[in-house]
PQR file with spaces between the fields and no chain letter, atoms N, CA, C, O and H, PARSE charges and radii, in Angstrom:
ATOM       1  N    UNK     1      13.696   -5.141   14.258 -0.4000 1.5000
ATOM       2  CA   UNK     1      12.304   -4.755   14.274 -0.0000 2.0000
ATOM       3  C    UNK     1      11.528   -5.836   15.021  0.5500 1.7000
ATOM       4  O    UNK     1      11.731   -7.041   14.871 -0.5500 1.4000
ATOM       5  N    UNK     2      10.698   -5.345   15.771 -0.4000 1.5000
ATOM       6  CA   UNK     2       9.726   -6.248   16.362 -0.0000 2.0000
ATOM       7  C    UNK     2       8.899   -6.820   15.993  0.5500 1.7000
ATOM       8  O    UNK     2       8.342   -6.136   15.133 -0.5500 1.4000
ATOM       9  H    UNK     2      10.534   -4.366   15.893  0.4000 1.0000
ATOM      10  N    UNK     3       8.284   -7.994   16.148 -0.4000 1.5000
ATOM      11  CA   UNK     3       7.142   -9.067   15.518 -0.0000 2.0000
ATOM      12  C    UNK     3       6.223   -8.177   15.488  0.5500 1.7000
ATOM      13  O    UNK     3       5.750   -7.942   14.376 -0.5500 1.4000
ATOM      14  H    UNK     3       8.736   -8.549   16.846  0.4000 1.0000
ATOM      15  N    UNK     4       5.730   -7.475   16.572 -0.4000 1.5000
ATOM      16  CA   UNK     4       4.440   -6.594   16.465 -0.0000 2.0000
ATOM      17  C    UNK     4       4.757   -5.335   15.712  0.5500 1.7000
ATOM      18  O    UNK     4       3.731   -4.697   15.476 -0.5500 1.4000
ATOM      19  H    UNK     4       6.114   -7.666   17.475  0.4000 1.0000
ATOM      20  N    UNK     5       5.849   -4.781   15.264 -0.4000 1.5000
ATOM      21  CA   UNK     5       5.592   -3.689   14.382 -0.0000 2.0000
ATOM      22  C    UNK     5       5.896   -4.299   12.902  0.5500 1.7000
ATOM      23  O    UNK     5       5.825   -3.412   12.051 -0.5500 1.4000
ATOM      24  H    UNK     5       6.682   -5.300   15.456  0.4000 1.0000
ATOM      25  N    UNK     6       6.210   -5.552   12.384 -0.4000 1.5000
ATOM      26  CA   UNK     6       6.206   -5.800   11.405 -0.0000 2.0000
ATOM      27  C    UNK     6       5.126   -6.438   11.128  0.5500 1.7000
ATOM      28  O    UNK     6       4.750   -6.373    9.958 -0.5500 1.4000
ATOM      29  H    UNK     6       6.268   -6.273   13.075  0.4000 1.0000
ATOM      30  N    UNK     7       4.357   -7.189   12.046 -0.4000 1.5000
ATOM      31  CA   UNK     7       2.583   -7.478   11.899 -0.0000 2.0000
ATOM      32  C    UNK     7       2.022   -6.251   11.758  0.5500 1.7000
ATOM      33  O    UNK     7       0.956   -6.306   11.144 -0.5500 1.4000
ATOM      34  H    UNK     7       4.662   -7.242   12.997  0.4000 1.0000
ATOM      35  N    UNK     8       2.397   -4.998   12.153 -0.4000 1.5000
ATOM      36  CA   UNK     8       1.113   -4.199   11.626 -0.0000 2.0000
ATOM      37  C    UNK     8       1.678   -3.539   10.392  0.5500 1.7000
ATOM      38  O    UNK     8       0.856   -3.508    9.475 -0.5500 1.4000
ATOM      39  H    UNK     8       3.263   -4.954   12.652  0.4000 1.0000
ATOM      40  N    UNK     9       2.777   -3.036   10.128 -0.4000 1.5000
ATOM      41  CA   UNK     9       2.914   -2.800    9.045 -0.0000 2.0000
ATOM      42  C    UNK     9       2.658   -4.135    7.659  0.5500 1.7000
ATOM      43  O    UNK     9       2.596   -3.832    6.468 -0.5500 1.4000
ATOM      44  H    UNK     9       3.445   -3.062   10.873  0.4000 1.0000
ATOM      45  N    UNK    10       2.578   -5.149    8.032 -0.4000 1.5000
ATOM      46  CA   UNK    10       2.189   -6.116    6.762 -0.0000 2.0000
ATOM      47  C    UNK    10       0.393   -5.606    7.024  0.5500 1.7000
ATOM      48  O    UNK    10      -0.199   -5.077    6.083 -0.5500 1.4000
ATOM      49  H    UNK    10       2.628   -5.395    9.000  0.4000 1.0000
ATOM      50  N    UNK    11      -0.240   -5.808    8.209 -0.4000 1.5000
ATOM      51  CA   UNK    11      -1.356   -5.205    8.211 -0.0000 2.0000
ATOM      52  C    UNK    11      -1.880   -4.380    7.325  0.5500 1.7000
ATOM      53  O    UNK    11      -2.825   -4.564    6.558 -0.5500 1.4000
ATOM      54  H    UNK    11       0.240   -6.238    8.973  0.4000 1.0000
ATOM      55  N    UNK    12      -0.904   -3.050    7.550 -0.4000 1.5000
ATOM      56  CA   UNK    12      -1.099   -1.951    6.690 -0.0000 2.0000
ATOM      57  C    UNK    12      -1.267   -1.804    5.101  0.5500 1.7000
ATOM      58  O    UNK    12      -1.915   -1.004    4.427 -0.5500 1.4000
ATOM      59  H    UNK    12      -0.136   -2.900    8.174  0.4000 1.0000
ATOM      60  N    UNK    13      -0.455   -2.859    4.768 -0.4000 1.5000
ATOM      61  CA   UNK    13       0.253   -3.126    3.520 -0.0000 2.0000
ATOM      62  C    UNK    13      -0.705   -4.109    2.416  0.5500 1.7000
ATOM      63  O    UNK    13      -0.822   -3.906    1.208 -0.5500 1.4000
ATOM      64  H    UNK    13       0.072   -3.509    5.315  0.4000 1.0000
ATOM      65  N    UNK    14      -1.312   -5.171    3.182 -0.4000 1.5000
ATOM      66  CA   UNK    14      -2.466   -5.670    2.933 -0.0000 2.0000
ATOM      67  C    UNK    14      -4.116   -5.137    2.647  0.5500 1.7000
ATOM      68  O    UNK    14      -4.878   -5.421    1.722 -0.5500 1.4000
ATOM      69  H    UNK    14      -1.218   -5.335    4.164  0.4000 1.0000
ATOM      70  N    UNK    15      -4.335   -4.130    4.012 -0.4000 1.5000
ATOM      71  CA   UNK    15      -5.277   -3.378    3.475 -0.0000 2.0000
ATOM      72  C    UNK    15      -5.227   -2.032    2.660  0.5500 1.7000
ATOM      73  O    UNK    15      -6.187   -1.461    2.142 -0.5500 1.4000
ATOM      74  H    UNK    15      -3.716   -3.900    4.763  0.4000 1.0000
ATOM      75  N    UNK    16      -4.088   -1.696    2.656 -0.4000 1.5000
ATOM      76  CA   UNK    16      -3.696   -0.434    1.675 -0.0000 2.0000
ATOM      77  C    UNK    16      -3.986   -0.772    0.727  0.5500 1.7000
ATOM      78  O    UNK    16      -4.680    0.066    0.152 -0.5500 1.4000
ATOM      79  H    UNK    16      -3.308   -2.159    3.077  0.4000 1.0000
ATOM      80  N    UNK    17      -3.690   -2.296   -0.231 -0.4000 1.5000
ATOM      81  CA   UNK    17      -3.707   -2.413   -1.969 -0.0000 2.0000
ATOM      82  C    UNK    17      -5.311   -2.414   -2.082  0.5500 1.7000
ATOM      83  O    UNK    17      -5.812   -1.808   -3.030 -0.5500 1.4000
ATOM      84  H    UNK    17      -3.126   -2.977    0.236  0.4000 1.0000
ATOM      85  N    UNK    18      -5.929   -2.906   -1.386 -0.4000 1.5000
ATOM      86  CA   UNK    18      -7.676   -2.823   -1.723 -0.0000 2.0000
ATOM      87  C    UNK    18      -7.978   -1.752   -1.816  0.5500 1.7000
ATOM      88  O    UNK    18      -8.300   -1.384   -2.946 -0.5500 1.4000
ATOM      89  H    UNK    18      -5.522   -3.399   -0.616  0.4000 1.0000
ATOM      90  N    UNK    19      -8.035   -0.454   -0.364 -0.4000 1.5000
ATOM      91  CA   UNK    19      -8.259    0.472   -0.639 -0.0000 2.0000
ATOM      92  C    UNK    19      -7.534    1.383   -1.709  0.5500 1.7000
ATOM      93  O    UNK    19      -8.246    2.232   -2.246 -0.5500 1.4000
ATOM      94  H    UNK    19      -7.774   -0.752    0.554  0.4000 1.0000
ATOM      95  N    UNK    20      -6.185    1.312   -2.089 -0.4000 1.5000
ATOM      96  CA   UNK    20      -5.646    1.931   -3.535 -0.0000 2.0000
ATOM      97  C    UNK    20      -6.451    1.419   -4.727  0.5500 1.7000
ATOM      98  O    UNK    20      -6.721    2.260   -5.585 -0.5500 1.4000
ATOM      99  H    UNK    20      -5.607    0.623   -1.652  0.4000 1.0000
ATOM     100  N    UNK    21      -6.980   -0.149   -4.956 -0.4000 1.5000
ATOM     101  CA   UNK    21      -7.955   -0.350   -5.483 -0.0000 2.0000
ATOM     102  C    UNK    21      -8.829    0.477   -5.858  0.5500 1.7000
ATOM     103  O    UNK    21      -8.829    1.215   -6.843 -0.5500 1.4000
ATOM     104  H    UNK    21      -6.761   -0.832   -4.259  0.4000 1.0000
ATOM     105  N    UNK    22      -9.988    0.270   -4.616 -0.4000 1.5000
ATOM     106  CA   UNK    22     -11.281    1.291   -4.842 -0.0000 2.0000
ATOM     107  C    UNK    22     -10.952    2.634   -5.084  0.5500 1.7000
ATOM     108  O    UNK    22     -11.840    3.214   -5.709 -0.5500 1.4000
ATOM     109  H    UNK    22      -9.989   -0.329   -3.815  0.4000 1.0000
ATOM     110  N    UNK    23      -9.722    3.507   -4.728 -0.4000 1.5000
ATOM     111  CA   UNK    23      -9.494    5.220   -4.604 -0.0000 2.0000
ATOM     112  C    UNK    23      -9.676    5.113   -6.327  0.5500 1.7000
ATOM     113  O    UNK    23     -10.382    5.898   -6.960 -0.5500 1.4000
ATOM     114  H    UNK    23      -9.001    3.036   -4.220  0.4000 1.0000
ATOM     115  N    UNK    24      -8.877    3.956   -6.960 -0.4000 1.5000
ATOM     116  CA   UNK    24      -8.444    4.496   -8.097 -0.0000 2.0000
ATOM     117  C    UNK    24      -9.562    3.790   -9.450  0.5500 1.7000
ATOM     118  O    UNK    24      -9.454    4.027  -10.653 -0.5500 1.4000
ATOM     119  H    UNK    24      -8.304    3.318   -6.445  0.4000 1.0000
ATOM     120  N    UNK    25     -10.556    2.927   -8.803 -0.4000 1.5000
ATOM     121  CA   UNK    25     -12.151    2.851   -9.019 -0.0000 2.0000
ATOM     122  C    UNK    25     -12.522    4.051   -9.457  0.5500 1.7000
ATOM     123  O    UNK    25     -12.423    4.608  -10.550 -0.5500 1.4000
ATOM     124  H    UNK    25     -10.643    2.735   -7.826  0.4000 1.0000
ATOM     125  N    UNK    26     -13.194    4.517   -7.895 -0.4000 1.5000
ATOM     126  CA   UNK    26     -14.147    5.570   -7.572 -0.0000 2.0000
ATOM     127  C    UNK    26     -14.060    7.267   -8.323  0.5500 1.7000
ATOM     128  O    UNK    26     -14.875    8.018   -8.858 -0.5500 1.4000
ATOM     129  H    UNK    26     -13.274    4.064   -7.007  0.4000 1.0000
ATOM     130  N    UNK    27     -12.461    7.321   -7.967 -0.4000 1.5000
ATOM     131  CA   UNK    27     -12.119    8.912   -8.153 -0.0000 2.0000
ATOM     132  C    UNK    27     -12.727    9.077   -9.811  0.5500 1.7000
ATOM     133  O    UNK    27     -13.711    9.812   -9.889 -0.5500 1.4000
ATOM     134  H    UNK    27     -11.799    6.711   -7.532  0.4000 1.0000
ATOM     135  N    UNK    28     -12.354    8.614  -10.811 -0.4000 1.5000
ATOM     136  CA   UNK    28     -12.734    9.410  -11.969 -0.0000 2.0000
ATOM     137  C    UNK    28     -14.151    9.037  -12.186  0.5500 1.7000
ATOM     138  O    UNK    28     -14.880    9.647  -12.968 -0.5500 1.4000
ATOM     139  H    UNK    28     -11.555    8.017  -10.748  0.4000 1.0000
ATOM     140  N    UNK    29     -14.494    8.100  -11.530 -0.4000 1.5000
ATOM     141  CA   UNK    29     -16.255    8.001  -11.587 -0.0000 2.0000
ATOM     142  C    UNK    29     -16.806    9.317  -10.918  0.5500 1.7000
ATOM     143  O    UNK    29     -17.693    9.915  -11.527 -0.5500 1.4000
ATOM     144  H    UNK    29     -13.901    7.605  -10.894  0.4000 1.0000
ATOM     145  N    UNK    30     -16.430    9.737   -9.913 -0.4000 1.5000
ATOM     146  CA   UNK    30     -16.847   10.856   -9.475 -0.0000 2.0000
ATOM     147  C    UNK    30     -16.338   12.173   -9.836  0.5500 1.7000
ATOM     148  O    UNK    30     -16.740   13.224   -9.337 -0.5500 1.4000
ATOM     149  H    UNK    30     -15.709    9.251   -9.418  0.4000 1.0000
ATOM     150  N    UNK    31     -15.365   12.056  -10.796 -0.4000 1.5000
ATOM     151  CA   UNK    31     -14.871   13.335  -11.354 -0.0000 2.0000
ATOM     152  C    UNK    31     -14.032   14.570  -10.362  0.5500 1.7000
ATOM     153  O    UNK    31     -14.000   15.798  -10.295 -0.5500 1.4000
ATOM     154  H    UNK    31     -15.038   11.202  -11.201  0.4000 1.0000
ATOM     155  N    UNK    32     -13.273   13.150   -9.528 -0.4000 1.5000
ATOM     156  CA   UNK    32     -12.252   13.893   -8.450 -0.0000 2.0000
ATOM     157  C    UNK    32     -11.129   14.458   -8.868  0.5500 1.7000
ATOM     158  O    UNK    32     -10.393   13.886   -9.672 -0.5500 1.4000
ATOM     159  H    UNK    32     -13.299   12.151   -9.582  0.4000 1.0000
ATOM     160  N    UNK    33     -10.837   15.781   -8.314 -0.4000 1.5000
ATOM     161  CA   UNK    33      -9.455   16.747   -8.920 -0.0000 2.0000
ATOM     162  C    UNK    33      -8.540   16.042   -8.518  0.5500 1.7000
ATOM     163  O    UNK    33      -8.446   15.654   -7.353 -0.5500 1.4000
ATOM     164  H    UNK    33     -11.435   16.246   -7.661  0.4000 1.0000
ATOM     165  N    UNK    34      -7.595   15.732   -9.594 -0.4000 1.5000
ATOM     166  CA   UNK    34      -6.256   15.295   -9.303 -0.0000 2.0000
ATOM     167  C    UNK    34      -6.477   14.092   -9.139  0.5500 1.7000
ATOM     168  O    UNK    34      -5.862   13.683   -8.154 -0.5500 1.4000
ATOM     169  H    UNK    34      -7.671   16.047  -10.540  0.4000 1.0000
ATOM     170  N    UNK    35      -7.180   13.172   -9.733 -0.4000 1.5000
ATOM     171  CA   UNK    35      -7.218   11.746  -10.051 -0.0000 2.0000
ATOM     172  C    UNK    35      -6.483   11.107  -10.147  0.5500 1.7000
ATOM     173  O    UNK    35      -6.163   10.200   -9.378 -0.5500 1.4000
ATOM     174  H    UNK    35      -7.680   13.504  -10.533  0.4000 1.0000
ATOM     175  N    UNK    36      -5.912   11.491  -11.360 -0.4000 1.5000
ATOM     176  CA   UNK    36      -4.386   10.669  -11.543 -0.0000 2.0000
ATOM     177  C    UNK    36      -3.374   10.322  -10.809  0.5500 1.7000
ATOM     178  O    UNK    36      -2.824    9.228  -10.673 -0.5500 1.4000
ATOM     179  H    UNK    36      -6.172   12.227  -11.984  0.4000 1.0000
ATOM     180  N    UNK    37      -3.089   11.747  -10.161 -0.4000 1.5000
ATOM     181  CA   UNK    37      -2.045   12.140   -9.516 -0.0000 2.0000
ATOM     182  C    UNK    37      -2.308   11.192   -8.315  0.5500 1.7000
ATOM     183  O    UNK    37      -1.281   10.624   -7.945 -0.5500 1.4000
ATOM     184  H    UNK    37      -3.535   12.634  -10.272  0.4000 1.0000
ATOM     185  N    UNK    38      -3.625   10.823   -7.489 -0.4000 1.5000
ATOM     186  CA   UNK    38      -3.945   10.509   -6.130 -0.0000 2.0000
ATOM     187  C    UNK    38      -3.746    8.886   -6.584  0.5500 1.7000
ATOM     188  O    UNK    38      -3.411    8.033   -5.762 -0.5500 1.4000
ATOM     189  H    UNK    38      -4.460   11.284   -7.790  0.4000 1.0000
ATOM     190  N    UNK    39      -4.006    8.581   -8.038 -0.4000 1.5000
ATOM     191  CA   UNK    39      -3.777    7.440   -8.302 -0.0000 2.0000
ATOM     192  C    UNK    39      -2.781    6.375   -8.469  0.5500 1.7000
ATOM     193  O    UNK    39      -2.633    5.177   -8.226 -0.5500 1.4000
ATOM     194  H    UNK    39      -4.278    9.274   -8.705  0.4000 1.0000
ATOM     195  N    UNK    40      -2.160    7.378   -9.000 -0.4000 1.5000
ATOM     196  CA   UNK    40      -0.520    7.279   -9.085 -0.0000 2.0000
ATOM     197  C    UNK    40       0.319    7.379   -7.508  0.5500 1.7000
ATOM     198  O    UNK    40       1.471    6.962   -7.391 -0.5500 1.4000
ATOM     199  H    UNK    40      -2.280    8.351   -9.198  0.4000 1.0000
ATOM     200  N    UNK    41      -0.305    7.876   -6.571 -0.4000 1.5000
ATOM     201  CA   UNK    41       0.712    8.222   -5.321 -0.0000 2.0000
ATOM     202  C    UNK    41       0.215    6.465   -4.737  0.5500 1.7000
ATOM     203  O    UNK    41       1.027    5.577   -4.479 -0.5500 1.4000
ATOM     204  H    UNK    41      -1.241    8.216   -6.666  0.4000 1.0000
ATOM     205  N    UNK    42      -1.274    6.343   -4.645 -0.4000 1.5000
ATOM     206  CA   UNK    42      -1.470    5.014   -3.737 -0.0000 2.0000
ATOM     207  C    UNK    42      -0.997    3.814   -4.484  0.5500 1.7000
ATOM     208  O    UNK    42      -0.636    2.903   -3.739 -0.5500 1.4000
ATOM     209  H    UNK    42      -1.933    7.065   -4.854  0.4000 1.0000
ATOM     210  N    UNK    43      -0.892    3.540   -5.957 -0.4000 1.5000
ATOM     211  CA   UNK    43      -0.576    2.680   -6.212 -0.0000 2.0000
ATOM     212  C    UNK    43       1.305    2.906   -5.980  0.5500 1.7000
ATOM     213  O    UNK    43       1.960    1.882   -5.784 -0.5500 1.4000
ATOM     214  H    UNK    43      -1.186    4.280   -6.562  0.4000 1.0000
ATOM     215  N    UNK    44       1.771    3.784   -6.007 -0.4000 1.5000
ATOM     216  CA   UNK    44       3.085    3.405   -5.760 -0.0000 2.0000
ATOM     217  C    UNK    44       3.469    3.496   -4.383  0.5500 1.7000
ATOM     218  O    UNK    44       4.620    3.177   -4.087 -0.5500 1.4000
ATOM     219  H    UNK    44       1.238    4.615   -6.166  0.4000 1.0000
ATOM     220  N    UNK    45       2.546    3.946   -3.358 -0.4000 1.5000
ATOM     221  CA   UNK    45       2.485    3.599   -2.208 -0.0000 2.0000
ATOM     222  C    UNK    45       2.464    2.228   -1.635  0.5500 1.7000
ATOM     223  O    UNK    45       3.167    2.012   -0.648 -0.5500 1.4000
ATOM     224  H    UNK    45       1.610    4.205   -3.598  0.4000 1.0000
ATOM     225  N    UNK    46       1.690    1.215   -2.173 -0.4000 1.5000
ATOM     226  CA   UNK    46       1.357    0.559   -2.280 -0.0000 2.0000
ATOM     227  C    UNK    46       1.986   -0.834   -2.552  0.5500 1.7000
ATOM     228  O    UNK    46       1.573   -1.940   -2.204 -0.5500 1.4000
ATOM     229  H    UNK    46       1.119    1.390   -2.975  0.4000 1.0000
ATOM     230  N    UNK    47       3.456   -0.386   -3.495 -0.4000 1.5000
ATOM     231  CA   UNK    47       4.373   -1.337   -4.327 -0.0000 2.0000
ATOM     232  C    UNK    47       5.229   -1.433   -2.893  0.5500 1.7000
ATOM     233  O    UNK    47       5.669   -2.426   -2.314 -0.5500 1.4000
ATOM     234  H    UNK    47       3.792    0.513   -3.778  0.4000 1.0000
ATOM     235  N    UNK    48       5.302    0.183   -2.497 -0.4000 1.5000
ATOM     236  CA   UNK    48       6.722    0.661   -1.498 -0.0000 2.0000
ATOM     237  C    UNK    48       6.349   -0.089   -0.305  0.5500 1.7000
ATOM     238  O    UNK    48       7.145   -0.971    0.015 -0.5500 1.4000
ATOM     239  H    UNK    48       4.944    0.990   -2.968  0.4000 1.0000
ATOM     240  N    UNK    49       5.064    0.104    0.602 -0.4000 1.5000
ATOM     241  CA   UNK    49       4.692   -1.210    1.690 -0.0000 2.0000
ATOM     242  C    UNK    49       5.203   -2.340    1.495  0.5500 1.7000
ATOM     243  O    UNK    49       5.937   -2.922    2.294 -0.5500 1.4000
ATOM     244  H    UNK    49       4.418    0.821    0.342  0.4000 1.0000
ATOM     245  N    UNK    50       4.658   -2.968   -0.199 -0.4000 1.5000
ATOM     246  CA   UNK    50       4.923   -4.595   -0.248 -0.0000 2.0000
ATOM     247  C    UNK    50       6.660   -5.277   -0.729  0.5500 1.7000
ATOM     248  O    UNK    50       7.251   -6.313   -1.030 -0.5500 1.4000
ATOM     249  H    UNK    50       4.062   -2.494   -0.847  0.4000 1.0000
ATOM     250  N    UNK    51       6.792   -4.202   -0.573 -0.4000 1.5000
ATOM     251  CA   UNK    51       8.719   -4.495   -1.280 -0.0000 2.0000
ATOM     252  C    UNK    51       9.113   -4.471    0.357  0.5500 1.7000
ATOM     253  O    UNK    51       9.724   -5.431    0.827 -0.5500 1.4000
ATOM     254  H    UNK    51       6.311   -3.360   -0.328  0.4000 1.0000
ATOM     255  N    UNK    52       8.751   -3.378    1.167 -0.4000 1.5000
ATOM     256  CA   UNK    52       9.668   -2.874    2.487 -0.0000 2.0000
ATOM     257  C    UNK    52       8.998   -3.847    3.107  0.5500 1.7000
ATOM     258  O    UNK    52       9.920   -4.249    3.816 -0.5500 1.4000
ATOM     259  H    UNK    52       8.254   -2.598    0.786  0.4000 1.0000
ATOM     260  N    UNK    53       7.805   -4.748    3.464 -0.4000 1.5000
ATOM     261  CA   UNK    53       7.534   -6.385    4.069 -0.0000 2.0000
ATOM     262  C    UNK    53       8.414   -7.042    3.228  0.5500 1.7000
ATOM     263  O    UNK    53       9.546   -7.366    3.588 -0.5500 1.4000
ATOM     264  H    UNK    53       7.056   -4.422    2.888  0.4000 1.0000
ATOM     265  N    UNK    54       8.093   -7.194    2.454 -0.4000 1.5000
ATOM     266  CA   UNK    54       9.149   -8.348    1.745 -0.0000 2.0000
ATOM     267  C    UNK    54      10.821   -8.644    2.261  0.5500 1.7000
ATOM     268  O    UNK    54      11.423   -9.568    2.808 -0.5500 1.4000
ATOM     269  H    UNK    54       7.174   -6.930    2.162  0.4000 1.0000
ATOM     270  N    UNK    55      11.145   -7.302    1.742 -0.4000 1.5000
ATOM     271  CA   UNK    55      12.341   -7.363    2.628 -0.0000 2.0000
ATOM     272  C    UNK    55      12.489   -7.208    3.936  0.5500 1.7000
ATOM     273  O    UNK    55      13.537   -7.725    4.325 -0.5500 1.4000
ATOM     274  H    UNK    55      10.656   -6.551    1.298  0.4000 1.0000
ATOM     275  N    UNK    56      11.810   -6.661    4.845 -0.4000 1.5000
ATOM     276  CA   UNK    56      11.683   -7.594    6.180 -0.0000 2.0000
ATOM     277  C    UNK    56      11.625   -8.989    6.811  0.5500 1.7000
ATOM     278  O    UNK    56      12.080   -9.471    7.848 -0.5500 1.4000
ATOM     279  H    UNK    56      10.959   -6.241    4.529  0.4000 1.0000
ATOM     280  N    UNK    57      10.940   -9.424    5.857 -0.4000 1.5000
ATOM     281  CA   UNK    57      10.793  -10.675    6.013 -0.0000 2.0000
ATOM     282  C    UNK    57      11.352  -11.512    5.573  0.5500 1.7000
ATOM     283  O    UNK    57      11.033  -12.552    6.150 -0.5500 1.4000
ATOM     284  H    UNK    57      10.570   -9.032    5.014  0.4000 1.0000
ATOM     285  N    UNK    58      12.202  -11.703    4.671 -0.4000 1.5000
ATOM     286  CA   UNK    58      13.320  -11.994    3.933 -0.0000 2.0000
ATOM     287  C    UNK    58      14.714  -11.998    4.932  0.5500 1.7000
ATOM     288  O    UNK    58      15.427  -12.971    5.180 -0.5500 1.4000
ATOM     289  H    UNK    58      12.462  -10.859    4.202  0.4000 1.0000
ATOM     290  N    UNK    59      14.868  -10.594    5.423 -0.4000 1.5000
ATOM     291  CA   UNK    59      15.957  -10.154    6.697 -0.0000 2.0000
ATOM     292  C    UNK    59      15.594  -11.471    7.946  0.5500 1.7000
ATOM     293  O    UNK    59      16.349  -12.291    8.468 -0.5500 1.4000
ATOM     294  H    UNK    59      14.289   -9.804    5.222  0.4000 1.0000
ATOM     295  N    UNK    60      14.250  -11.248    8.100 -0.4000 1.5000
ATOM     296  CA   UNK    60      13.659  -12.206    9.258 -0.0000 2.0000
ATOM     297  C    UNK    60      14.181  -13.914    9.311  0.5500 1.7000
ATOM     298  O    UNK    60      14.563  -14.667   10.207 -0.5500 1.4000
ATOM     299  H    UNK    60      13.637  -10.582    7.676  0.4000 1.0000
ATOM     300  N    UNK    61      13.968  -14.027    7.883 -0.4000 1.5000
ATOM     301  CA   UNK    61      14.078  -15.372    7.627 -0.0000 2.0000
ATOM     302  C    UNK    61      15.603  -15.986    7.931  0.5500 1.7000
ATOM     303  O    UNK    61      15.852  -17.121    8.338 -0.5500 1.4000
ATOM     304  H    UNK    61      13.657  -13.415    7.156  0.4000 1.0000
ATOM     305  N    UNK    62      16.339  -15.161    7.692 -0.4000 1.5000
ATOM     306  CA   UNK    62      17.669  -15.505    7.628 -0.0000 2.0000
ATOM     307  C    UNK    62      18.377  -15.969    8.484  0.5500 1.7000
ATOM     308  O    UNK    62      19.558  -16.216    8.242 -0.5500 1.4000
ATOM     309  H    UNK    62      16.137  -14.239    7.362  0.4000 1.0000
């Protein structure tokens, strides 16, 4: 993998947990359908980015 596609995917991965943050803020304040469910997908979205950098970078290091 290339330096520049593993910089943007850590990119990604970094600003994904904030915004999974606020989704999972906002949604039941606003009484969004399927809350949970949207809550549950970004936060484990979220784990799956920072495990798949990790182990990139881990591979990298070696």
């Amino acid at each position: 993998m290339s330096n520049k596609t593993f910089d943007t995917l850590r990119l990604v991965a970094t600003i994904w947990a904030p915004i999974a943050t606020f989704i999972a803020a906002i949604l039941p304040i606003w009484g969004a359908p399927h809350a949970e469910e949207l809550i549950k997908t970004t936060a484990a979205l979220t784990v799956l980015l920072n495990a798949l950098v990790q182990v990139l970078r881990t591979q990298y290091n070696k």
